[in-house]
Every structure is written in structure tokens, then in C-alpha cells.
DOVOSE-126819 format. One line per 5 residues: their letters; for each residue z, x, y of N, C-alpha, C. Coordinates in steps of 0.001 Angstrom, whole numbers. Atoms other than C-alpha are relative to their C-alpha. Example, Ala and Ser with C-alpha at 12.3 -4.5 7.8 and 13.67 -1.06 7.14 Angstrom:
<recs>
AS) 0/890/-1190/7800/12300/-4500/0/900/1200 | -60/-820/-1190/7140/13670/-1060/730/-770/1090
</recs>
This chain:
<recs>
XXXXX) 0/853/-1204/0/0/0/0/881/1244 | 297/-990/-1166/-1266/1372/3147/1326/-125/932 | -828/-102/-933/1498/2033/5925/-697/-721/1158 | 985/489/-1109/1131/274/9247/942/1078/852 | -101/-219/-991/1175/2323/12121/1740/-500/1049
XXXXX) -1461/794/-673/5373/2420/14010/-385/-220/991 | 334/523/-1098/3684/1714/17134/-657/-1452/-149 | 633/1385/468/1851/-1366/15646/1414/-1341/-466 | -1094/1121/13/4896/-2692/14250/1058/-308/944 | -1397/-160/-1222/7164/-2008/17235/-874/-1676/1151
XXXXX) 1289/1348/-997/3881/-4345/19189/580/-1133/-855 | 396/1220/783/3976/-6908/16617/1638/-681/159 | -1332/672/239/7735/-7282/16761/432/-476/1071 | -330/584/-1648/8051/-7629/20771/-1124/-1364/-71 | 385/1328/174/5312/-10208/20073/773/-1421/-504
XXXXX) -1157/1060/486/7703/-12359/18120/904/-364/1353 | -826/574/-868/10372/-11948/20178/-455/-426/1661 | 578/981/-1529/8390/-12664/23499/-115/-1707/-385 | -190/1413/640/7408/-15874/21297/1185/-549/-19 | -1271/722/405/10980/-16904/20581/597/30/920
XXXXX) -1083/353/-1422/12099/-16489/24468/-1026/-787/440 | 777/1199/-346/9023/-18406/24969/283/-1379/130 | -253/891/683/10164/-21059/22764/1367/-1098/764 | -1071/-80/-389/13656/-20766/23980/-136/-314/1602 | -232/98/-1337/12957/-20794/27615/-803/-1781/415
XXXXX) 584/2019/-72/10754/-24647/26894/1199/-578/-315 | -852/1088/421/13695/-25854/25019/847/-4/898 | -1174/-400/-1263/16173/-24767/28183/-598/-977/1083 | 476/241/-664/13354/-26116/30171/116/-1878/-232 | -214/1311/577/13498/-29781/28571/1309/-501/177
XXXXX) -1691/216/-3/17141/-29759/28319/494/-395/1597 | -751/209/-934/17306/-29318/32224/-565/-1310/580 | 1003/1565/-214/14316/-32243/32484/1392/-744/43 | -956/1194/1028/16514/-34323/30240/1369/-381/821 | -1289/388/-209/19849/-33964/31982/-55/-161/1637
XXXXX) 51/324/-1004/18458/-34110/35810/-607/-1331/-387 | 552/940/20/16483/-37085/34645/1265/-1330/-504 | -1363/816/371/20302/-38846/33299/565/-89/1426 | -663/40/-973/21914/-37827/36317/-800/-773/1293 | 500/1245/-891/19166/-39800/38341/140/-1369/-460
XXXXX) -106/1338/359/19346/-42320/36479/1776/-862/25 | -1394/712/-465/23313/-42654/36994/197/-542/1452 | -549/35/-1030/23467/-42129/40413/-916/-1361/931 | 378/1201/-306/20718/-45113/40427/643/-746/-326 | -883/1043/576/22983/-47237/38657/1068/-382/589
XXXXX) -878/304/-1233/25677/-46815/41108/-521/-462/1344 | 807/577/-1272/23424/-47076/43844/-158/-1411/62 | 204/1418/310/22410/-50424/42546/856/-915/-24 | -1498/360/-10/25786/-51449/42038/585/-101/1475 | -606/378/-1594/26879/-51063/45544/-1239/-520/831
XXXXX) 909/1123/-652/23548/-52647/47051/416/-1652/-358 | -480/1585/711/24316/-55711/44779/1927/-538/542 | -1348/-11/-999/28237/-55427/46201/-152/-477/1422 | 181/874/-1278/27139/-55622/49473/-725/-1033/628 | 885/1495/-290/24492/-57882/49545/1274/-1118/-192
XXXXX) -1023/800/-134/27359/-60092/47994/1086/-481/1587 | -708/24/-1871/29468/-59407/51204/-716/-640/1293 | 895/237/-1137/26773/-59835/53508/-416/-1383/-202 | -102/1463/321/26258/-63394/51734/925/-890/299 | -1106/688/-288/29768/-64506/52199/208/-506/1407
XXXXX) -106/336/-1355/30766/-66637/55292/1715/161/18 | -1407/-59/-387/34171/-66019/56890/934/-324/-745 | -1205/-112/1209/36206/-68050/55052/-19/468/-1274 | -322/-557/1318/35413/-66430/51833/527/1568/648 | -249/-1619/-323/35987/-63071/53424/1756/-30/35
XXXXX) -1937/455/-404/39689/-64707/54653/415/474/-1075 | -733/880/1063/39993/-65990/51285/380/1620/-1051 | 290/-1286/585/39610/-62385/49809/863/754/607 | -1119/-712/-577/41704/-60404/52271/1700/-974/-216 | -960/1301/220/44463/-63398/51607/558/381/-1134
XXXXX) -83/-383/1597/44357/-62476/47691/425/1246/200 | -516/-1204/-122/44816/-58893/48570/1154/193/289 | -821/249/-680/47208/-59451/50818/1693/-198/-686 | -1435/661/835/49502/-61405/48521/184/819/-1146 | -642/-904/1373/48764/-59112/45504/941/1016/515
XXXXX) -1072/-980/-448/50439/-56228/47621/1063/-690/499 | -1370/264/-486/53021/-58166/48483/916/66/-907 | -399/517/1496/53736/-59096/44961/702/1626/-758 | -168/-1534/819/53763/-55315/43875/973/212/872 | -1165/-511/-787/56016/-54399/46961/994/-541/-475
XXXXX) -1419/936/159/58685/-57007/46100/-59/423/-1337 | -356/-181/1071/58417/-56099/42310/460/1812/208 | -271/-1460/164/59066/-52172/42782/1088/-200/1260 | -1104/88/-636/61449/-53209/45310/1338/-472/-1102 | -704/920/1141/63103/-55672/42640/278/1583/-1653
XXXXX) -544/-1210/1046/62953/-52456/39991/1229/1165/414 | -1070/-1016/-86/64663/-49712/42177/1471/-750/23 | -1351/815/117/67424/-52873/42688/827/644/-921 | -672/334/1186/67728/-52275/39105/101/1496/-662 | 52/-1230/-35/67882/-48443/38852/-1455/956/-174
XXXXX) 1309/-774/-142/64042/-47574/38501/-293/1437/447 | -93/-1200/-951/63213/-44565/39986/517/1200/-350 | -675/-1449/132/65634/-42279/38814/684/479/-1271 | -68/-352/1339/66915/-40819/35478/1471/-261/222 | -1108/714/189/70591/-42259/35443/791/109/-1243
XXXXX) -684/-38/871/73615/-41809/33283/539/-727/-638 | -1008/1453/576/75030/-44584/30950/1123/765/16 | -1219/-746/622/78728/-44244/30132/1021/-311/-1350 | -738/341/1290/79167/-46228/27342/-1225/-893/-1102 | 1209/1088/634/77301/-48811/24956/-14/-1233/704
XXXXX) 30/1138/-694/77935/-51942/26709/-1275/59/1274 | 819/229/-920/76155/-50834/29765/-1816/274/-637 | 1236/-127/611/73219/-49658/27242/-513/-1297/154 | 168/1127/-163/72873/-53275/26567/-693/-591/754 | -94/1084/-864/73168/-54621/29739/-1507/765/761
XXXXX) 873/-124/-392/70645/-52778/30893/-1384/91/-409 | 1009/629/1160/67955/-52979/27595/-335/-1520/704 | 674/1310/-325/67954/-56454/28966/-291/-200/1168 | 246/105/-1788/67909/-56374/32704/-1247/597/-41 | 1070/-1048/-45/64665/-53989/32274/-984/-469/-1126
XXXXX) 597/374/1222/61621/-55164/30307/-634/1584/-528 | 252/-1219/1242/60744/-51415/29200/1259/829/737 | -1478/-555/-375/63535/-48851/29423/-221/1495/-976 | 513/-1447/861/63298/-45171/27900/1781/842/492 | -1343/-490/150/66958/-43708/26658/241/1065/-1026
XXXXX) -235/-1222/443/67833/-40279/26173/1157/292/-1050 | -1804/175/1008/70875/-40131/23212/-453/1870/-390 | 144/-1260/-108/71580/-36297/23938/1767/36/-311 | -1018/-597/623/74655/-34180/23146/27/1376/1226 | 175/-1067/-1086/75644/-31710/26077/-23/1530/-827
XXXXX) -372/-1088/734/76247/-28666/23507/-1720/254/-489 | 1376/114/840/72386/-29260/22344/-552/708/1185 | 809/-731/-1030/69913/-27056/24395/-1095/-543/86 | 1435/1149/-204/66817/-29133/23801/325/-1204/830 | -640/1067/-1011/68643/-31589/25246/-326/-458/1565
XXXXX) -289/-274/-1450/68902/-30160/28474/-1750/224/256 | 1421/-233/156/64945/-29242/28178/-714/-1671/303 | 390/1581/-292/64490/-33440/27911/3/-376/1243 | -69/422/-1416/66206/-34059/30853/-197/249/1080 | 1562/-918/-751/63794/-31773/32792/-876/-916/620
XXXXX) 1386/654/-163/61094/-33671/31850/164/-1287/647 | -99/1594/-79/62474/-37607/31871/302/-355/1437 | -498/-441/-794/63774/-36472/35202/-1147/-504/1335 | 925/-141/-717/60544/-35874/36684/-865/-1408/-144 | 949/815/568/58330/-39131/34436/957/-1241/1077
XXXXX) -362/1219/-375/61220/-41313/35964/-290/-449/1527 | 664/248/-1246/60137/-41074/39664/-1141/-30/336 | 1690/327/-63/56555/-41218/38915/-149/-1065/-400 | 55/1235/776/57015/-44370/36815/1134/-1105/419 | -822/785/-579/58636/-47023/38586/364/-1177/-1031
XXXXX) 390/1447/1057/57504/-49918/35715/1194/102/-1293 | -1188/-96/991/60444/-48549/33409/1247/550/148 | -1485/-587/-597/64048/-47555/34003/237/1146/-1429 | -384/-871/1003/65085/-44297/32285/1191/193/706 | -1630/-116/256/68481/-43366/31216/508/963/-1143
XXXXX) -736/-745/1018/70803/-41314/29224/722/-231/-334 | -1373/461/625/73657/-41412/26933/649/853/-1065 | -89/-730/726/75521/-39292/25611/704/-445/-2000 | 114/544/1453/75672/-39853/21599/1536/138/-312 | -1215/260/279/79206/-38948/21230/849/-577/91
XXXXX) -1082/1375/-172/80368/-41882/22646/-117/-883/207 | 349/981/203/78394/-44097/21530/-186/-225/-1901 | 40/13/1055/78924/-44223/17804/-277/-1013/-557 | 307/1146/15/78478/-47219/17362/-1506/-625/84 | 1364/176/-728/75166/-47600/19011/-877/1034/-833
XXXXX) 878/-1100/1127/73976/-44225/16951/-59/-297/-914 | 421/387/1466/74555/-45421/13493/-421/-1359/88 | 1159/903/-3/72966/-48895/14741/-1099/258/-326 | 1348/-573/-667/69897/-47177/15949/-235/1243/-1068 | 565/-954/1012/69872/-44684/12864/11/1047/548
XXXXX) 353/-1542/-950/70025/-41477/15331/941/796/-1043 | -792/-748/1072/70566/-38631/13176/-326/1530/864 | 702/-1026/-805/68247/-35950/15286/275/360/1231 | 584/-224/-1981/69202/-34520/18731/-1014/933/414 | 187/703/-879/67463/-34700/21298/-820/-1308/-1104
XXXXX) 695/1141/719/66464/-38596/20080/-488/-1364/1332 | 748/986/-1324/64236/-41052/23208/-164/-1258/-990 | 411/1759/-193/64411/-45053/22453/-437/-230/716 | 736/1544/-909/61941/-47053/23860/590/-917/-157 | -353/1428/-234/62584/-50016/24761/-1017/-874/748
XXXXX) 1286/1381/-684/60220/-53143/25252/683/-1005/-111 | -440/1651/-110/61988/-56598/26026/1227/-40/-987 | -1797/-501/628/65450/-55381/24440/-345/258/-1302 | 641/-618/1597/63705/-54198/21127/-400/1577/692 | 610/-903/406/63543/-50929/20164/-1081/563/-1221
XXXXX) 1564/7/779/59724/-50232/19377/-151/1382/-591 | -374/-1129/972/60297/-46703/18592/151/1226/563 | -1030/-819/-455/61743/-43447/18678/-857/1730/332 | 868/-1419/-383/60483/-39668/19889/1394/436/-492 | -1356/-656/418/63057/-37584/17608/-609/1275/-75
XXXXX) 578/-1131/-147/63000/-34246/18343/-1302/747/943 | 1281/184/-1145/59902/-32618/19839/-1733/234/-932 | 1165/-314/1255/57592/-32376/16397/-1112/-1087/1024 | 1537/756/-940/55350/-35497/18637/-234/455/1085 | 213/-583/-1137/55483/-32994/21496/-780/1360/-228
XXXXX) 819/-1451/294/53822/-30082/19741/812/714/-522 | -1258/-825/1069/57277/-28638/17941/367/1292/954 | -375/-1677/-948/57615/-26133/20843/1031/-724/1020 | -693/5/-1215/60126/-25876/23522/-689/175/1338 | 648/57/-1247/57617/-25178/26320/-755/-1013/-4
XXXXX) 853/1049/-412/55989/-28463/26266/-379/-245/1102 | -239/436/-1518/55058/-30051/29528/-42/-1285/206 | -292/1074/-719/55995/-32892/31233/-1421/-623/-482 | 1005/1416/510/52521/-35027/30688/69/-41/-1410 | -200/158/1629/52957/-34404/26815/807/-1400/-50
XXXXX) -1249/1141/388/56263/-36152/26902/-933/-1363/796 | 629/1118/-473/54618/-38738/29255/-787/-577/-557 | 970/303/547/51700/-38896/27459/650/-1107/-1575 | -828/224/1381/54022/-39882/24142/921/-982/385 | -782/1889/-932/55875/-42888/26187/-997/-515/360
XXXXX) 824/1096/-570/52887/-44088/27244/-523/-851/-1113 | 476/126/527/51614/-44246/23895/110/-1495/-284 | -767/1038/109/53911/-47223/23146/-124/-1234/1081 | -331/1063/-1751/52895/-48944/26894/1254/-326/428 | -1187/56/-257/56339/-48299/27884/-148/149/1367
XXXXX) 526/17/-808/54716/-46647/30693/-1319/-36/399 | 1377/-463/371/51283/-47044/31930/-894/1632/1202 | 411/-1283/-601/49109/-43917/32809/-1760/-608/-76 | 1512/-203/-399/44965/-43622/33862/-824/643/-1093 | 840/-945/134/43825/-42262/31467/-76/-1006/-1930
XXXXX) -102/261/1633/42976/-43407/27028/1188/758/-838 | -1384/-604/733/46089/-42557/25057/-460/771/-1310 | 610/-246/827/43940/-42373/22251/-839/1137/49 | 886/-1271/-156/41833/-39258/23534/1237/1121/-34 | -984/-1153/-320/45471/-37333/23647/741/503/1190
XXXXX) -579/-609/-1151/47239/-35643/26289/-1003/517/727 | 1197/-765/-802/45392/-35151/29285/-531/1321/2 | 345/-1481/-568/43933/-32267/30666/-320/1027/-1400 | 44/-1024/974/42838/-30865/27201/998/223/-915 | -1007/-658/441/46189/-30239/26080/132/-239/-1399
XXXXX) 310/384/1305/46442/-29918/22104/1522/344/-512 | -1502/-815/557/49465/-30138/19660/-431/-55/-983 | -593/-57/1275/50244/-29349/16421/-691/-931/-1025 | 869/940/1299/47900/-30930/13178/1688/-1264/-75 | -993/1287/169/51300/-33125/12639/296/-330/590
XXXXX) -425/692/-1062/52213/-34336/15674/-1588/-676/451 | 1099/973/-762/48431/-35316/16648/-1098/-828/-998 | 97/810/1587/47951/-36847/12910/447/-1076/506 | -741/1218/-199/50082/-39355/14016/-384/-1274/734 | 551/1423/-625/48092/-41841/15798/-684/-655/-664
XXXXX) 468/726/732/46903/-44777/14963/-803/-921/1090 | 1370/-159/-438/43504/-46253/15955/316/-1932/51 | -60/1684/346/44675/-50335/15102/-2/-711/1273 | -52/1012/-1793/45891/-51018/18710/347/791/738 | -30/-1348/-1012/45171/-49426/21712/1485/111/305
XXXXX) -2038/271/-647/48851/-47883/23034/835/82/-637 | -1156/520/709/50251/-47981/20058/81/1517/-1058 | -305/-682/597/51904/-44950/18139/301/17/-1292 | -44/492/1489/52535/-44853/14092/1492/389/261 | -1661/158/90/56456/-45581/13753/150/1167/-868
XXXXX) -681/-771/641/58604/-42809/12209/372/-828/-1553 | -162/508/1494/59031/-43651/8049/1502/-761/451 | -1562/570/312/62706/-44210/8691/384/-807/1384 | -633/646/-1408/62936/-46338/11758/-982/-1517/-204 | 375/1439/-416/62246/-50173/12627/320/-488/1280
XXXXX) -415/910/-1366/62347/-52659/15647/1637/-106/-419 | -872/659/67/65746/-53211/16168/706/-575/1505 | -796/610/-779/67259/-56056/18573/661/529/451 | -1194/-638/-381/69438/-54750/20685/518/-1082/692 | -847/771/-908/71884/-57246/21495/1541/34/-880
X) -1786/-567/558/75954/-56834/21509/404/-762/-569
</recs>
């Protein structure tokens, strides 16, 4: 078999690869078609959307315009007087129980409610009340609270608490379920604050902007067993711990 010439094959091989940036530089070239030709087509779709908006407007006579600022009007009023009506009721701020009774009293005064059953000797503990600290003045729609477990014994072997740090939800004086430990936070001690948030919201205890179901915002990833744990049946809704149930809370 005759030899070819290393200058022939050195040609023949830049031929290829000129071909294959050829190739490569159409399919780049298509790709950017393809994705300026989406992005016109969104920013028509919005466009269209607010022509059709205002034409609406520009159709309306006065009193519908009233009738519209009127509705507004009253919905913010409605929201002012209800977040007025929450801080009444301690909203706002992360708050200490001091016994079980006032647990109670306040499970029912509050239709969601998020309660810390900590142990001052526990160091995760103190790591919780960091976070719940911070979720409770961003989240007006639920009253958070603490309690310390040792003197509520009563209330702990109700509620099955065996784990510190252990967070009850609370929806309409039922406890829907429990964050024990921080295994649904990623099993680490440096978690951050939207995790935990993200993991109360799951439950609609609180609500947040964003799909619960896509995870913790911003990317953030935990642990194959902690992000196993969801369940796809109803939006909001977290898979209960094996050993826990709703339980009534009334004295």
C-alpha cells in the first residue's frame, strides 16, 4: 500500500476540520435564528397584551373606571385592617410561650402558627431561632413562636417530640406537620434562611412567589433525602414524617 504524502494528509485533515467548524458555525447560526425569532415572538405577545389592556381602558366610561379604583381601594383596606388585626395578635415577631396553655390559646387565635419546641442547652436550637427570627417579620400571615420543651411535657409526649430542634405547623389548630431536625434542610448547620422558609411554605403555612415544587429558590440544592421528600399530589404540600399525624390541638 502506497504511502500518502504528510503534507497531503495534514491538507486533507484541516479540510475536515474546516468542514466541521463549518457545520458547527450553521448550527450556532440557526440556534441564534431560533432563539431571536422566540424572543420576538414573546415580546409580541406582551405587546399585544397591553394594547388589548388598554384599548379595554380607553373603552370604559367613568363610572367603570370609579368602579375599579373603588375595588382597589377597599381591597387595600381589607389587607391593612387584616395585618393590622395579625400584629394585634403577635404577628410579626418570633415570641416566647411560657407554658402549654398559652400554646393553645394561641394555635387557635392564629389560623397558621409555626412553633419552635427547643431546649436552651441544644445548639441547633439556637441556629433555628436565627432563622424563624428573621421568616417571622417577613411573614405577617402566620404568628411564630417558641417553647421551651422542658416545660411543656405534656404538650411533647402529645405531639410525639422526641428530636430537638422540632417546628409544628399549625393550620386552623391542627398540627399538619413537623420539620424535626434539619435532615429537610439539607442535614447541615449552615443552611439559610429561605431553605427553612422554603420548608414552611411547603405546607402553605406561609405563602412565598415562587413554585414550592421547583425547590428552594435561587438554585439552592439539598441532600438526595431531604429533596426525595416531596410529593407531587397537591401543590404546597410536603410528605408527612412516618411517625407523625394531624393532631387537634385542643386543651
Amino acid at each position: 500500500r502506497q504511502l500518502q504524502h504528510p503534507a497531503k494528509v495534514a491538507a486533507c485533515h484541516g479540510c475536515r476540520l474546516n468542514g466541521l467548524r463549518g457545520k458547527m458555525d450553521d448550527i450556532q447560526a440557526i440556534a441564534q435564528q431560533h432563539l431571536e425569532s422566540h424572543i420576538l415572538n414573546v415580546a409580541q405577545a406582551v405587546e399585544d397584551q397591553l394594547d388589548l389592556q388598554n384599548k379595554k381602558l380607553d373603552e370604559m366610561d367613568d363610572d367603570e373606571l370609579d368602579r375599579i379604583r373603588e375595588k382597589r381601594i377597599a381591597h387595600m383596606k381589607k389587607m391593612n385592617e387584616q395585618k393590622a388585626e395579625w400584629r394585634r395578635k403577635g404577628h410579626g415577631q418570633y415570641q416566647e410561650l411560657t407554658n402549654e396553655k398559652e400554646f393553645f390559646e394561641a394555635a387557635k387565635a392564629s389560623e397558621h402558627m409555626v412553633c419552635h419546641f427547643y431546649r436552651s442547652s441544644t445548639a441547633r436550637c439556637a441556629i433555628v431561632d436565627k432563622h424563624l427570627a428573621l421568616i417571622a417579620q417577613q411573614h405577617l400571615e402566620a404568628r411564630f413562636v417558641r417553647l421551651d420543651a422542658e416545660k411543656c411535657p405534656f404538650l411533647v409526649e402529645r405531639l410525639r417530640i422526641v428530636v430537638l430542634p422540632t417546628i409544628a405547623l399549625v393550620n386552623k389548630g391542627t398540627t399538619q406537620d413537623y420539620i424535626v431536625g434539619f435532615d429537610d434542610l439539607g442535614g447541615q448547620d449552615d443552611f439559610e434562611t429561605p431553605v427553612l422558609e422554603w420548608r414552611i411554605a411547603c405546607q402553605g403555612i406561609i405563602k412565598v412567589e415562587y413554585d414550592v415544587h421547583e425547590g428552594p429558590p435561587g438554585g439552592r440544592e439539598l441532600n438526595p433525602r431531604a429533596g426525595s421528600k416531596m410529593v407531587k399530589a397537591r401543590a404546597g404540600v410536603w410528605q408527612k414524617h412516618d411517625d407523625s399525624s394531624d393532631d387537634e390541638l385542643s386543651d
